[in-house]
C-alpha positions as a Markdown table, in Angstrom:
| # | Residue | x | y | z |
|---|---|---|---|---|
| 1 | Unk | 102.2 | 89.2 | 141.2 |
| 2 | Unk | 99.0 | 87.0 | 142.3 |
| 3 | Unk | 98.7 | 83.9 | 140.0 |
| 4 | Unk | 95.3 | 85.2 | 139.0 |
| 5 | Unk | 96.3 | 88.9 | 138.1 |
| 6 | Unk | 95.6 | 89.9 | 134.6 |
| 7 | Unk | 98.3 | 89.8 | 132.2 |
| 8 | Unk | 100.1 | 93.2 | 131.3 |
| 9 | Unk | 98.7 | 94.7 | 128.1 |
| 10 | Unk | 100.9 | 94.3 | 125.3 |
| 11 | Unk | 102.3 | 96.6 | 122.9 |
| 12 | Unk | 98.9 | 97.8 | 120.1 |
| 13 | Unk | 100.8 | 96.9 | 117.1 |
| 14 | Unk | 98.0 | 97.0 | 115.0 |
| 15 | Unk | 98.0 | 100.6 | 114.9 |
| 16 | Unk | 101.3 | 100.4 | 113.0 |
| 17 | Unk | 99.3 | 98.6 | 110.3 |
| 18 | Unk | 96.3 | 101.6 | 110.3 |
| 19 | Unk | 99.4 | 103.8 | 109.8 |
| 20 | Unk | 101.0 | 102.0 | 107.2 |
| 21 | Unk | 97.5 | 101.8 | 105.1 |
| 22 | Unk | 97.6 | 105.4 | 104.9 |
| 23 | Unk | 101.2 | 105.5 | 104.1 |
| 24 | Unk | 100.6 | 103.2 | 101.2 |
| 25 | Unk | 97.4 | 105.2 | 99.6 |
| 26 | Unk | 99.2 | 108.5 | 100.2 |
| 27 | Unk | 102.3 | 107.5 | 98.0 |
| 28 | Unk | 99.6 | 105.9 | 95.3 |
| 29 | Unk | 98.3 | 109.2 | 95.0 |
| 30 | Unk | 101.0 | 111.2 | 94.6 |
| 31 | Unk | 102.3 | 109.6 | 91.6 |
| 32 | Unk | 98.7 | 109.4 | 90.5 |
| 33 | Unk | 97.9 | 113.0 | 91.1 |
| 34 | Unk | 101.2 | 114.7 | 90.0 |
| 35 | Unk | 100.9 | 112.3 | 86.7 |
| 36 | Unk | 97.7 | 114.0 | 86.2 |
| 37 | Unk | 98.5 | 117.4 | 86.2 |
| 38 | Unk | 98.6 | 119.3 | 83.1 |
| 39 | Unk | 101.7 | 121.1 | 81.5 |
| 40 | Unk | 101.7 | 124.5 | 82.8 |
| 41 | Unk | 98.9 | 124.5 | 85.7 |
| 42 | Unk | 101.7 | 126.0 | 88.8 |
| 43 | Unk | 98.5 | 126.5 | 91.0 |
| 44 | Unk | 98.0 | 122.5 | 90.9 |
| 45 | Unk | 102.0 | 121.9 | 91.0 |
| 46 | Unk | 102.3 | 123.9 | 93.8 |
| 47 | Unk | 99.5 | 122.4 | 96.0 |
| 48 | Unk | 100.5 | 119.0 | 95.3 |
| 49 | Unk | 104.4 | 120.1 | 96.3 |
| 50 | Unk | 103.0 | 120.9 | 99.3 |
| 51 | Unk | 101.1 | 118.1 | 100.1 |
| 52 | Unk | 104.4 | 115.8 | 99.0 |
| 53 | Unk | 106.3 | 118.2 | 101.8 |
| 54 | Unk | 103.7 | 117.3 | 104.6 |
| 55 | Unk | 103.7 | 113.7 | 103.4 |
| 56 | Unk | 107.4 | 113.5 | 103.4 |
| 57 | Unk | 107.8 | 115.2 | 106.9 |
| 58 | Unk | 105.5 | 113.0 | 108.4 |
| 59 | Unk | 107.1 | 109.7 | 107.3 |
| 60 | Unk | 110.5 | 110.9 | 108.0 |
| 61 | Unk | 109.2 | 111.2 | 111.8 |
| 62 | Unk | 107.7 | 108.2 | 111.3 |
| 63 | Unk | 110.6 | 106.0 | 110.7 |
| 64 | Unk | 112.3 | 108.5 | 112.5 |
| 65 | Unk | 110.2 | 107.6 | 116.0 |
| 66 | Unk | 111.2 | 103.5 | 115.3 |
| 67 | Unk | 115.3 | 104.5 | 114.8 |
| 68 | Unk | 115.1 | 105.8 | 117.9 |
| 69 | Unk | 112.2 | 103.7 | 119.8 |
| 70 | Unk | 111.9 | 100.7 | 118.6 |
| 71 | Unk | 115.4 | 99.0 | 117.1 |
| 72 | Unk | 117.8 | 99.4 | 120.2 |
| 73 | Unk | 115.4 | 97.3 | 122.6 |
| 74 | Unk | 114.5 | 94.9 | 120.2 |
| 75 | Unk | 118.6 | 94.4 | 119.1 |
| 76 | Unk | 119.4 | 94.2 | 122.4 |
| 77 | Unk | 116.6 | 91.1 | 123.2 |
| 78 | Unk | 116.8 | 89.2 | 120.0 |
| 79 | Unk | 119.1 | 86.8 | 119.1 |
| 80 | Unk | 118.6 | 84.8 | 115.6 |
| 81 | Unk | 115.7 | 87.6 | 114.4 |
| 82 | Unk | 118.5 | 90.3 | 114.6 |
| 83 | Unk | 118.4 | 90.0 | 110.8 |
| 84 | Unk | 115.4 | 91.1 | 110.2 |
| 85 | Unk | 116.2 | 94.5 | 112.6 |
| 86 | Unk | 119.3 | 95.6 | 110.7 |
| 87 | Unk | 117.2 | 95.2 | 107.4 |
| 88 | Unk | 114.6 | 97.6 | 108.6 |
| 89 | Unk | 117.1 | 100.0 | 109.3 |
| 90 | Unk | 119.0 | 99.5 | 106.0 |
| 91 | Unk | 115.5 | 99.6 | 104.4 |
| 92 | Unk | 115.2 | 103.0 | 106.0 |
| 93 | Unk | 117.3 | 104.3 | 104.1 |
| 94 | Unk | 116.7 | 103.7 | 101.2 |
| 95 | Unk | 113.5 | 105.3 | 101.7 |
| 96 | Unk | 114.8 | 108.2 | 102.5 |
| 97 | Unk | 116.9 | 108.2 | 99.5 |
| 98 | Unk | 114.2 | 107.8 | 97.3 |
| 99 | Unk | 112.2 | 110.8 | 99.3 |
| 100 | Unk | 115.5 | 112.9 | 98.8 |
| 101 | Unk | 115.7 | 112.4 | 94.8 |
| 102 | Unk | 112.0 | 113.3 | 95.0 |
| 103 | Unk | 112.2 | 116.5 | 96.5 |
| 104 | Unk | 115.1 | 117.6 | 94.4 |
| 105 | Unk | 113.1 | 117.0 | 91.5 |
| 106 | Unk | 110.5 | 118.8 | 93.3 |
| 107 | Unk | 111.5 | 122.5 | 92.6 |
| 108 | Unk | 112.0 | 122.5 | 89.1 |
| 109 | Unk | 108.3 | 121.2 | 88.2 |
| 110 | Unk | 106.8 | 123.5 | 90.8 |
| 111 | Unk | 108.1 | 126.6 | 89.1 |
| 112 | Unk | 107.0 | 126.2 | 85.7 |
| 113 | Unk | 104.7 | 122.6 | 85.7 |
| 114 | Unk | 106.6 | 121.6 | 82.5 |
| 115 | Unk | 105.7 | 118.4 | 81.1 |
| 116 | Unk | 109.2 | 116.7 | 81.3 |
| 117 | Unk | 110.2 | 118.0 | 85.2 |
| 118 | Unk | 106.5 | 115.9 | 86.0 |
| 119 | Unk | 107.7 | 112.8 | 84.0 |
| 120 | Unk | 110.4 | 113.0 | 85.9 |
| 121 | Unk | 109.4 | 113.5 | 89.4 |
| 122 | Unk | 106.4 | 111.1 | 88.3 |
| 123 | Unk | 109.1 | 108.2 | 88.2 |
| 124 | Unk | 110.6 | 109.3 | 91.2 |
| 125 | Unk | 107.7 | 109.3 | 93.3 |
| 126 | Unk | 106.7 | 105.5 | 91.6 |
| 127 | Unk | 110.2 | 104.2 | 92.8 |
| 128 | Unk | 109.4 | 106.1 | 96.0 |
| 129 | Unk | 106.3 | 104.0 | 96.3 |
| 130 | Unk | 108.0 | 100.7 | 95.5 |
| 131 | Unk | 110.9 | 100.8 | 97.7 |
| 132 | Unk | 108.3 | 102.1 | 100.5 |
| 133 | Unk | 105.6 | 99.3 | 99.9 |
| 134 | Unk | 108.2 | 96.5 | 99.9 |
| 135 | Unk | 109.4 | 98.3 | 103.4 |
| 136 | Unk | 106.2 | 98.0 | 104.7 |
| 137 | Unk | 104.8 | 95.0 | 104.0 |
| 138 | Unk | 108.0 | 93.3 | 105.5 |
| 139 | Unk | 107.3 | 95.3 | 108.4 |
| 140 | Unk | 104.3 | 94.2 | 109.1 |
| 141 | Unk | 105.5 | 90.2 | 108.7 |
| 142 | Unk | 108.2 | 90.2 | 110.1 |
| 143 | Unk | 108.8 | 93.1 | 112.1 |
| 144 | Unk | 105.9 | 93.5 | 114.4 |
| 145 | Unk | 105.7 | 89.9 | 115.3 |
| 146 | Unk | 109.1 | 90.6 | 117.1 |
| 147 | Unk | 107.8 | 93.7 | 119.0 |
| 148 | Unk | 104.4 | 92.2 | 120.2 |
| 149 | Unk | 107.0 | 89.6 | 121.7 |
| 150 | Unk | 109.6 | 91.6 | 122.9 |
| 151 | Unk | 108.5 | 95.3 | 123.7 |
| 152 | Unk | 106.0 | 96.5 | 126.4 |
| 153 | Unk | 103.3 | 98.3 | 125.8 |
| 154 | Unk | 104.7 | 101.7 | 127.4 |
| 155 | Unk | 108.3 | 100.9 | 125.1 |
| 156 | Unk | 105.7 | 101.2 | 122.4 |
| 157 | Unk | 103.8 | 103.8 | 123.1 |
| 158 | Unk | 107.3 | 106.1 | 123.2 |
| 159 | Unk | 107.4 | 105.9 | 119.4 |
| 160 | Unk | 103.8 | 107.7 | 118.9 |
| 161 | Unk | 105.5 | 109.9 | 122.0 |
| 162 | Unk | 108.3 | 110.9 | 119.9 |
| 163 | Unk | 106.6 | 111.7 | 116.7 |
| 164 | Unk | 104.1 | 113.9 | 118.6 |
| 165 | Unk | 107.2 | 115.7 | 119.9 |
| 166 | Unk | 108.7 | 116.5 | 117.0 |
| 167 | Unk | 106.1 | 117.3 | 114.3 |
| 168 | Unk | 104.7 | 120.5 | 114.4 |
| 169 | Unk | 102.1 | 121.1 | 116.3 |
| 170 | Unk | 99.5 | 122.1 | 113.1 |
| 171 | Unk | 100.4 | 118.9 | 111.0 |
| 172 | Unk | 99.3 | 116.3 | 113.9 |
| 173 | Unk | 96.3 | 116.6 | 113.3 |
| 174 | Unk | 96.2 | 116.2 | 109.2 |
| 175 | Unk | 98.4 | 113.1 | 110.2 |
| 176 | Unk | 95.8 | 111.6 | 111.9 |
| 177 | Unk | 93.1 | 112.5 | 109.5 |
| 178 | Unk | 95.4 | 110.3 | 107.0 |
| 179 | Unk | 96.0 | 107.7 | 109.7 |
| 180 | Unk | 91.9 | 107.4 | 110.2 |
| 181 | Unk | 90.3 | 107.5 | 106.6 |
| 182 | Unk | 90.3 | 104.0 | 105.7 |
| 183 | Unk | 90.0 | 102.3 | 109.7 |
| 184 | Unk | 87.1 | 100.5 | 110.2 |
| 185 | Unk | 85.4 | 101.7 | 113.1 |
| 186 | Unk | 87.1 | 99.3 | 115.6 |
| 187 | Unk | 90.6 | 100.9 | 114.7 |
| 188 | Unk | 89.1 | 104.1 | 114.5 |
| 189 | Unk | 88.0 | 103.9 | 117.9 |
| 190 | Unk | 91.3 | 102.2 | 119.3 |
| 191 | Unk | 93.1 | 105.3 | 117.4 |
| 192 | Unk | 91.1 | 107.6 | 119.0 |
| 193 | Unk | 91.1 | 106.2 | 122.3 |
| 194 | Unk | 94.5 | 106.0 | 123.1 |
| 195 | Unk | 94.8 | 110.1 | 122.3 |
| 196 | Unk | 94.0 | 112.7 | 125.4 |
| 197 | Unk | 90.5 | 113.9 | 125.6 |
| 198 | Unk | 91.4 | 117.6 | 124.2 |
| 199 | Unk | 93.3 | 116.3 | 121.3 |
| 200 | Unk | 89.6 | 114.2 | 120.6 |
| 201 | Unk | 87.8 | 117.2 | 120.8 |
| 202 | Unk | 90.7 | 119.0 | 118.3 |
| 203 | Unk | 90.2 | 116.6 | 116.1 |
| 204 | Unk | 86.3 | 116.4 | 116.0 |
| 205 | Unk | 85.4 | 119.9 | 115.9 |
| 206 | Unk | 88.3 | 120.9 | 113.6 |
| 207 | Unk | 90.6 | 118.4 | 112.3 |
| 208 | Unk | 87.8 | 116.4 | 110.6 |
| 209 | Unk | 86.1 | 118.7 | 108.8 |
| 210 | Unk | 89.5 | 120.4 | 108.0 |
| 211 | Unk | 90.9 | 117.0 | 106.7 |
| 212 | Unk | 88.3 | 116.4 | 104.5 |
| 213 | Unk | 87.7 | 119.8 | 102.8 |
| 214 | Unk | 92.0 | 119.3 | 102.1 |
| 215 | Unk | 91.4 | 116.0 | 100.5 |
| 216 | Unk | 88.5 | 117.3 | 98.3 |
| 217 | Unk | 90.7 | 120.0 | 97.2 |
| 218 | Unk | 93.7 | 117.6 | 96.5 |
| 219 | Unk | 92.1 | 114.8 | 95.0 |
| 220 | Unk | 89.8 | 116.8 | 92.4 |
| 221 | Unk | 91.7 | 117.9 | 89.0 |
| 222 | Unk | 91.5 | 121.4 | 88.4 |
C-alpha cells in the first residue's frame, strides 16, 4: 500500500452503543408497563406479552450475532484481555436465563392478568433489567475498545449480517425503529446509511409511521 493511502475504515462500534440505548429503555419499560397494568385487563396483558416476545427475540439474535461474530476473532487475537471475552460470554447467559424465568412467568399472567402472576413476572423482568444493564455497560468499557482494535470493519459488519439473517423478515424493521428513537441525528444518519437503499425507503414510508403508531399504543394505559 502507498505510504500516503488512507487508512482502512475501522469497525463502527458506536452503533453497538445506539443499540444498547434502546435495549436499556425497552427493559425499563417493560417492568414499568406490565407493573402498571391493572388486575384483570387480558387485552393490556396480552399486548404487552407480545411486545416482551418481540423484545426477547430480538436480543436473543442480538447476543446471538456477537457468539457467533464477534468472540472467536477477538479470543483468538487477544492475549491478557481474554478475560474480559469469556465474561461477556458467561454474562450471556445469564441473560438469557433471566429472559427464560421471564417468559415462563409469562403465560400465567397473560391468561387471566391476576394481580400476583404480574408481581411476579414484574420482579422477573426488574432482575432481567439488572443483570442486562450491568452486561451492557461493561460492554461498552471494556468490550468494544477491544473490537475497534482488533476487528475489521467487514468482521464487524457480519454481526448486523447475521441478525438480518435470522430475524424474521417483518420484525427488522420494528428493530430498527427501537434502535433509532433516541439517536441524535448524526447516529441516525450513520444507522441509516450503512442499510441498502430499499430497506431506507421500507423504513420511511412504512416502518416509521408503523413504529410509532405501536409505541403510542404500548406506552398509553388503557
Amino acid at each position: 500500500m502507498s505510504p500516503n493511502a488512507p487508512a482502512a475504515a475501522g469497525p463502527r462500534t458506536h452503533e453497538m452503543v445506539v443499540v444498547h440505548r434502546g435495549l436499556r429503555r425497552e427493559a425499563r419499560l417493560l417492568v414499568e408497563l406490565v407493573a402498571a397494568v391493572a388486575p384483570g385487563d387480558t387485552a393490556r396483558a396480552r399486548l404487552l406479552a407480545d411486545h416482551f416476545r418481540t423484545y426477547r427475540l430480538g436480543l436473543h439474535h442480538h447476543h446471538t450475532a456477537e457468539d457467533a461474530n464477534l468472540w472467536p476473532p477477538l479470543l483468538a487475537r487477544v492475549d491478557l484481555e481474554a478475560d474480559v471475552v469469556l465474561r461477556m460470554e458467561a454474562q450471556h447467559d445469564r441473560v438469557a436465563a433471566t429472559l427464560a424465568a421471564a417468559d415462563a412467568a409469562l403465560p400465567a399472567w397473560e391468561a387471566a392478568a391476576g394481580e400476583a402472576a404480574r408481581d411476579t413476572l414484574t420482579a422477573l423482568l426488574a432482575d432481567h433489567r439488572a443483570v442486562l444493564v450491568e452486561h451492557l455497560d461493561e460492554e461498552e468499557a471494556a468490550l468494544l475498545p477491544l473490537a475497534a482494535r482488533y476487528l475489521t470493519a467487514a468482521e464487524w459488519n457480519r454481526m448486523g449480517e447475521d441478525f438480518a439473517a435470522h430475524v424474521p423478515k417483518p420484525k427488522l424493521l420494528s428493530y430498527l425503529g427501537m434502535a433509532l428513537e433516541e439517536a441524535d441525528r448524526t447516529e441516525r444518519r450513520a444507522l441509516l446509511a450503512a442499510l441498502p437503499p430499499p430497506v431506507r425507503l421500507l423504513w420511511h414510508t412504512i416502518g416509521r409511521p408503523a413504529y410509532a403508531r405501536t409505541t403510542r399504543t404500548l406506552r398509553t394505559s388503557a
